[in-house]
N, C-alpha and C positions, 0 to 999 in steps of 0.2 A: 467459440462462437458467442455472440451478442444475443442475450434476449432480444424478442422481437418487440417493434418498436411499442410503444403504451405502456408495458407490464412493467412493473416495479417487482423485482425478489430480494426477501429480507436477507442481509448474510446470515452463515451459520455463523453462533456465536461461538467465542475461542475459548478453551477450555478453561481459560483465568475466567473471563467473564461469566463461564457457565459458572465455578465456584462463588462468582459474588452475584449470583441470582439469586432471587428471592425467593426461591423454591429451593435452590442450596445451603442458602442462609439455613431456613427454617429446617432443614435434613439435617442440616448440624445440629441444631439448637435441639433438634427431637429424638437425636440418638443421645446425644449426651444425657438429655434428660432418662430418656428411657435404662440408660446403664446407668446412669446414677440409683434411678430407683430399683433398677434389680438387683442391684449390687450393696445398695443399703438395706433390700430385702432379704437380700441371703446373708449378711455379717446379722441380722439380728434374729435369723432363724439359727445360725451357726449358733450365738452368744449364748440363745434360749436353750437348744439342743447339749448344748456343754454345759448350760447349767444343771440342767434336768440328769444328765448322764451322772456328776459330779456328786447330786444329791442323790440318783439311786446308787451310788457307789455306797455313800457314806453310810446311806439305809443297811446296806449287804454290810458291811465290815462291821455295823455297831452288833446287827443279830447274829454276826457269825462270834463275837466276841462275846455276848451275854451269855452262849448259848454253850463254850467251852465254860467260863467262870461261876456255871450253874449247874455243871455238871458233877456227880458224886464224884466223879471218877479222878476229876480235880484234885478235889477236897482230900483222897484220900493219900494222892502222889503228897501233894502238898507237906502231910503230916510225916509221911513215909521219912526214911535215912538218906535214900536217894531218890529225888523226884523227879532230874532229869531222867534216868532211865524209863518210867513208866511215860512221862509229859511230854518228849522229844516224839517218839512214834505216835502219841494221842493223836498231838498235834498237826503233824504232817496228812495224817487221815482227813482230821476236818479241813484243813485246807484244802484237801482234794476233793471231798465234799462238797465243799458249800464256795469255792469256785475265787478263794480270793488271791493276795498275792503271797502272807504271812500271817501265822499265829504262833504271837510270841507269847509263851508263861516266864515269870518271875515274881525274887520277893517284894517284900516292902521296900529296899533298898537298892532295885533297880539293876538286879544280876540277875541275868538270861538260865532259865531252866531247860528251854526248850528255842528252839529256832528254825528258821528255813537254811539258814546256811551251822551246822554243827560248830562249826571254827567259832563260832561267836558266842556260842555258850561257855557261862561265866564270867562274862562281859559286861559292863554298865548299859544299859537299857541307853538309847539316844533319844531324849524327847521330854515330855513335861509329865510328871506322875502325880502333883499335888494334891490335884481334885479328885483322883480317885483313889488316894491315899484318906481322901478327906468322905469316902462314900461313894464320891458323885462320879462322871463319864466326862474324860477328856476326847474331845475331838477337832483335831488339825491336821493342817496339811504343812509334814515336817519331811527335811532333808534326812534321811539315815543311810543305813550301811548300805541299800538294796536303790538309794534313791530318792528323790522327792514321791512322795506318797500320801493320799489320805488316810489317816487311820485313825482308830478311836482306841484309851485304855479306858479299863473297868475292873473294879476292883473283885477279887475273892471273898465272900464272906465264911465265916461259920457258922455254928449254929445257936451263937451268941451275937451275931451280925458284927465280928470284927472283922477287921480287913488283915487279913493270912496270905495273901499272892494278888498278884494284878496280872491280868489279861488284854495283851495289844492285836488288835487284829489289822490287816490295813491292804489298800490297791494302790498298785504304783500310776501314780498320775499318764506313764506311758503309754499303761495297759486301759487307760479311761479314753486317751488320746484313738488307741488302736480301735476302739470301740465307735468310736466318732465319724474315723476313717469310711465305713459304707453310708451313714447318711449323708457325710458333707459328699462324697462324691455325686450321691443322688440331688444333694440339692441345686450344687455348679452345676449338673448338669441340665436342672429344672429351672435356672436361673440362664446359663447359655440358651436352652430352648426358647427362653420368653422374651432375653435380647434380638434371638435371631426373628423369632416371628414382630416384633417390634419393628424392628429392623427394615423388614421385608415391608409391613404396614405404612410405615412412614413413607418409604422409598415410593410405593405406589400411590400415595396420596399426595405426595411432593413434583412426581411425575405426571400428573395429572395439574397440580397448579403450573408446572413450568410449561406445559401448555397453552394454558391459558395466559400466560403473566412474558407467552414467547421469550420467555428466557431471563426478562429482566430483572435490574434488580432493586428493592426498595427505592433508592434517589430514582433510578430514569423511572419508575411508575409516578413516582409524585411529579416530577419532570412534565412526564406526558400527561399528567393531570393538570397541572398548572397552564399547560400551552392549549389545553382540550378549551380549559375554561376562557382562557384567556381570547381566542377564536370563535367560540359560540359566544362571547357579547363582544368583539370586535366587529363582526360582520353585521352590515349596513341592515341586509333581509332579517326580518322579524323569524325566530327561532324557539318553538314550543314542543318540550316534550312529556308526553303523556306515559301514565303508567294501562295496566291492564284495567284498574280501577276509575280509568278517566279521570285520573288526580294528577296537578301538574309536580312534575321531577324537573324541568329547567322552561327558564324563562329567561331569554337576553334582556337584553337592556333596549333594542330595534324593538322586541314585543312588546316591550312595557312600553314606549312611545307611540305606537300603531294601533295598539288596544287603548290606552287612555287608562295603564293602569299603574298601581305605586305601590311600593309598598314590598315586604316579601308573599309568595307568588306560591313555593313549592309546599306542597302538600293538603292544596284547597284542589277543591273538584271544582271539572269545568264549570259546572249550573251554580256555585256559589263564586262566579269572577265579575257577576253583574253585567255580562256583556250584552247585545242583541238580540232577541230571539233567532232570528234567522243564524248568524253566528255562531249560536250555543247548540243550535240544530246539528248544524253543519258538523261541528268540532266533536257531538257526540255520536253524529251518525254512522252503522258500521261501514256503507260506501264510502270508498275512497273519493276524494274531491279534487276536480282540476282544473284551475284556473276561472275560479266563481269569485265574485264581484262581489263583496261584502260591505256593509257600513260598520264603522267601527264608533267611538266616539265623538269623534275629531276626525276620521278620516276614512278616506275608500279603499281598501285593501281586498289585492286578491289573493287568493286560498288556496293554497293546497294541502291536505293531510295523504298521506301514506303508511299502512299496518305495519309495524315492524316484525311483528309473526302472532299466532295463535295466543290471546289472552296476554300480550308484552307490552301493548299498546301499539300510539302514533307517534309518526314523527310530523309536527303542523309548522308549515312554511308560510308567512306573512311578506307580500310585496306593497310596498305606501304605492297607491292608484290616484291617489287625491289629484296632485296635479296633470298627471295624463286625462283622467276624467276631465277638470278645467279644459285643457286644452280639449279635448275631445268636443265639447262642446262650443268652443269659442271657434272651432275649425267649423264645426255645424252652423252657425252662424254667420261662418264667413261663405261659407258654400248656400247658404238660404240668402246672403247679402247678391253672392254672383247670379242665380238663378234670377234674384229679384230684378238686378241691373241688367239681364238678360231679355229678362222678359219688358222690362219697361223702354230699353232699346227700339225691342221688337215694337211695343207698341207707338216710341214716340215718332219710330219710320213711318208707321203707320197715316199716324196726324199729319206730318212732315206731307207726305204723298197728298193726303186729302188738300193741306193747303195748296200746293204746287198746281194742283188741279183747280182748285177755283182761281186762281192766279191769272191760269193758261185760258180760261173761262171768261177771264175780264170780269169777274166777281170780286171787284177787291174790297166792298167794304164788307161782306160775306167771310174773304179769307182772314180780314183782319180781326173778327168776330171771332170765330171761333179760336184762332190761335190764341186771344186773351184771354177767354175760358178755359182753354186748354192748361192755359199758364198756368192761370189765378188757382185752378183746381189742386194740380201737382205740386203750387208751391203754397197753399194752406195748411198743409199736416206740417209739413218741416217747417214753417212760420214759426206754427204755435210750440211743435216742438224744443225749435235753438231758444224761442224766445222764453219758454218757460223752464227747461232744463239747462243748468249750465253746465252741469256735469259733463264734457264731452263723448265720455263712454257710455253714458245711459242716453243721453241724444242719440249718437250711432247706432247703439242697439234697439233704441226704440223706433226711428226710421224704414233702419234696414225690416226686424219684425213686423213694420206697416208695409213693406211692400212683399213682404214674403203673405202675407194675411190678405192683402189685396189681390193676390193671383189665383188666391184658394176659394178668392168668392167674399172673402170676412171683412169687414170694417172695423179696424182696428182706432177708435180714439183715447183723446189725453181730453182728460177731465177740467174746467177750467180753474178749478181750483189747485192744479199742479202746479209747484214752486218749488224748485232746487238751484239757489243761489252755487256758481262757481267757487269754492275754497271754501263751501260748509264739511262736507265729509271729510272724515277726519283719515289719517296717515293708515291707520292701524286697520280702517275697514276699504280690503282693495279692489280694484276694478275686476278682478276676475271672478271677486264671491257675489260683487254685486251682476254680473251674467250669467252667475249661474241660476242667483233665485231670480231675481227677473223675465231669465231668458225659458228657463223651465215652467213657470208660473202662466207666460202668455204663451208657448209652445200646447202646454194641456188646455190652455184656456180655448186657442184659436180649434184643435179639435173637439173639445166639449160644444163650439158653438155650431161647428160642421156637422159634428153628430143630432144634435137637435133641430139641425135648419129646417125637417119635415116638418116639426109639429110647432113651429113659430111662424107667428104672422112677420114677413117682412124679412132683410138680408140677416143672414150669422153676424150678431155685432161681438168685439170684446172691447170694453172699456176697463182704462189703467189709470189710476191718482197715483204720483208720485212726490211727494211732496215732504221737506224737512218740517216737524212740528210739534215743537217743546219738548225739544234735545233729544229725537228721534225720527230714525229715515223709515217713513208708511211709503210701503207698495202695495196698491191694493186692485186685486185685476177680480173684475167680474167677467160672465158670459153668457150668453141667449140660451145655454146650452140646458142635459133634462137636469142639472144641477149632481150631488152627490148625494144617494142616502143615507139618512140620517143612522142605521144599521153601522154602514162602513165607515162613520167620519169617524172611527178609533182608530180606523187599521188603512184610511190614506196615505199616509206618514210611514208606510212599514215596506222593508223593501220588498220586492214581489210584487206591491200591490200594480193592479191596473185594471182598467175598463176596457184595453184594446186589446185583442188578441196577437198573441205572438210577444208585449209589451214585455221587457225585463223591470217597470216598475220603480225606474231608479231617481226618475226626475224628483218628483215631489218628495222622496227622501234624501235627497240629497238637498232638496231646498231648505228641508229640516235643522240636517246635519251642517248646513253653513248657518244658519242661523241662530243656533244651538252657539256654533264653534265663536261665532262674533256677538255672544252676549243677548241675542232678541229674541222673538216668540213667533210662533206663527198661529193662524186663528182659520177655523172653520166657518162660513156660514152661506146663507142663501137667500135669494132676491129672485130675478128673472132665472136666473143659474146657478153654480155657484160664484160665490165669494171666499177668496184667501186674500189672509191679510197678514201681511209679513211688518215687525216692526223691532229697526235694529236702532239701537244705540249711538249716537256722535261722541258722547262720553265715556270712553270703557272702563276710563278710571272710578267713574263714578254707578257704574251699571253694577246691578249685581247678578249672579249667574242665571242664569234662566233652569223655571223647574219644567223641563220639557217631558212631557206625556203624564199622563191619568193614569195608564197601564204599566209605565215606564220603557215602552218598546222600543227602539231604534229611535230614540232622541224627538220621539214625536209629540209635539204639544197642542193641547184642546182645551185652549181657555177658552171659547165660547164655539158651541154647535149652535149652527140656526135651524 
């Protein structure tokens, strides 16, 4: 049967592949280790162990040898006609004694009086006698009749301290071996315990990475690390991830273009990236965010963040809005252009009827009257308009916004001091930033003049200078309106702000952020209403960046509050 459609299932990996997993890898690499180290612990508890045994050997054979060649009973076989008889049964006693392998007596010349094996007595002594021929104690581990063995000679004195007989005592290396036999077995066996709990250890902590690491192994993790990367800044949408500490862990190359930022990124906190306020809100706030309309440097971006668990952080999603917004606006205008052509229809049927009727009335020079006022009226704004703006797009927009202002009650004029020659504005500043501040600029202006019209004598006016002047484009819209207080001309400029209720606040930050983004400034002040004064650049090459806000807030600037 087929999974069902959507689900992805990993294969099982095949037992080769489980071997060259990275959790396999590392089980090999940690038992080897771990047996090496037990195994280099038990040969050097062995080596120590057999040294120690070796040296209380030699201890036992040197005192079991002093202890015959200091005895009278020596001394007196010694003198005696026959000394093996009396030194032969001595000796066999202390060796039973005192637990060794042989106690051999002889004389100065290395012929056996007494022995472990009788057959050998009268025999050459096998081994080195000089030094205790010379007083002193030979001690070595020599080959003889019984064996490789340690043993010590020592000489007989008298009562003159000459040397009369030598005394060899000694353990056969076998018998030190046999002795060795119960620790080493306790130690393999304390040394297999600590492989197998090693063992066990490793396996369950290996078990637990192969888990996590699904099997793979070293290359496909760097693999899947290289494509992880190579996809979070491939992808178009701006891509920010935060830690528990609201410190960035990645940053695409789409977020570094949408934020307005350069530079390396990871391991600065959100509140040190210089962003927005509103942004910095946003990106640190514990609600999760969806699809909120941000300013960015340069651009309108909407938002989203989502927690990825308890204290692990976010994961923040950036979409570029800038030119949807444009459009957004420029559709607002063409929809305020249709209502205006709507209504001005409607009215010009209007006129249309009234002449027709005096016509019908035999009033003609009456009907001919008023139609040339009619005329003269509707076609003075757009006069002065085509003839003072050559810009095509700010003519259109500035028409259309007179007849959209005109049905709302507002008289919208052009200053006569307006002048924009056709092929001043230059390449680089386009007609869609110039609708955006213009169009937002008279859009607040024409309700600031609506909202005031109770406490003004006479209609809601807004007046607009437009005009190119000394290698800069001045927009400057006044209105009848109660103006801005002087409180809030810091926080005009910030998104949120607004005076109308339900308002998201975005115009006049956005008129900021275009002005900002093309080099100009924008200014506060007041007269009848307020005044903004927007003033952008024809030179960009020549402009230098604009220092937008006193506060630094959403790119807002306050070179002059009136």
């Amino acid at each position: 049967m087929h999974p069902p459609s959507g689900t992805h299932r990993r294969p099982h990996p095949s037992p080769r592949r489980r071997l060259r997993s990275l959790a396999g890898q590392l089980f090999a690499v940690q038992i080897v280790i771990v047996a090496a180290v037990v195994a280099g612990g038990a040969v050097l508890a062995y080596l120590l162990t057999a040294g120690r045994a070796e040296d209380s050997a030699r201890h036992q054979v040197t005192a079991a040898a002093w202890a015959v060649a200091d005895s009278p009973t020596v001394r007196e076989a010694v003198a005696g006609p026959d000394p093996s008889r009396l030194l032969q049964p001595y000796a066999a006693q202390v060796q039973r004694d005192t637990g060794v392998d042989f106690v051999t007596v002889m004389d100065t010349h290395g012929i056996r009086w007494a022995h472990r094996d009788p057959a050998q007595i009268g025999r050459l002594f096998l081994g080195h006698i000089d030094q205790a021929l010379a007083g002193g104690t030979v001690t070595e581990t020599y080959t003889g009749t019984l064996g490789p063995s340690v043993r010590v000679v020592v000489p007989v004195l008298d009562g003159q301290h000459r040397v009369i007989a030598l005394v060899s005592a000694g353990i056969k290396v076998e018998s030190i071996s046999e002795r060795l036999r119960g620790p080493l077995l306790a130690l393999v066996g304390v040394a297999l315990a600590a492989l197998a709990v090693g063992g066990v250890g490793t396996y369950l902590a290996n078990a637990r990475l192969r888990r996590h690491t699904h099997g793979m192994g070293a290359a496909e993790l760097s693999h899947l690390y290289d494509y992880h990367q190579a996809t979070l800044h491939s992808v178009r949408e701006g891509l920010v991830l935060l830690d528990g500490a609201q410190r960035v862990v990645l940053c695409n190359d789409a977020a570094h273009e949408l934020l307005g930022l350069s530079g390396e990124l990871e391991g600065l906190a959100v509140s040190d990236l210089g962003l927005p306020e509103s942004l910095t809100l946003a990106l640190l706030g514990p609600a999760p965010v969806r699809d909120e309309v941000h300013l960015a440097a340069e651009r309108v971006v909407v938002l989203n963040t989502s927690a990825v668990g308890p204290g692990l952080g976010a994961v923040v999603t950036l979409r570029d809005h800038t030119e949807l917004q444009s459009l957004s606006g420029e559709l607002d205008s063409v929809r305020g252009f249709a209502d205006a052509l709507s209504a001005q229809a409607h009215e010009a049927s209007n006129r249309l009827h009234a002449v027709v009727s005096l016509i019908e009335l035999g009033r003609h020079r009456e009907a001919v009257e008023f139609a040339t006022a009619e005329l003269a009226l509707a076609q003075q704004l757009t006069d002065r308009v085509v003839a003072a703006v050559g810009e095509p797009v700010l003519a259109a927009l500035l028409l259309g916004k007179a007849a959209q202002a005109a049905e709302r009650g507002v008289e919208l004029t052009l200053t006569e001091d307006s002048r924009i020659d056709d092929g001043v504005l230059p390449a680089a500043l386009s007609p869609r930033d110039l609708v955006t501040v213009l169009g937002n600029l008279i859009d607040n202006a024409v309700d600031a003049a609506i909202e005031g019209a109770a406490a003004t004598v006479g209609p809601p006016e807004v007046t607009v200078t437009a005009r190119a002047d000394g290698g800069e484009l001045l927009l400057r819209i006044s209105d009848t309106g109660p103006g801005i207080d002087p409180q809030a001309a810091t926080e005009v400029f910030r998104r949120g702000w607004s005076t109308k209720s339900g308002g998201r606040g975005l115009g006049l930050a956005l008129v900021a952020q275009t002005a900002r983004r093309n080099g100009g400034t924008v200014e506060v002040g007041r007269e009848r209403g307020a005044v903004l004064t927007v003033r952008l650049p024809l030179r960009r090459a020549d402009a230098e960046a604009p220092s937008f806000g006193r506060d630094g807030r959403d790119g807002s600037e306050l070179e002059r509050v009136g």
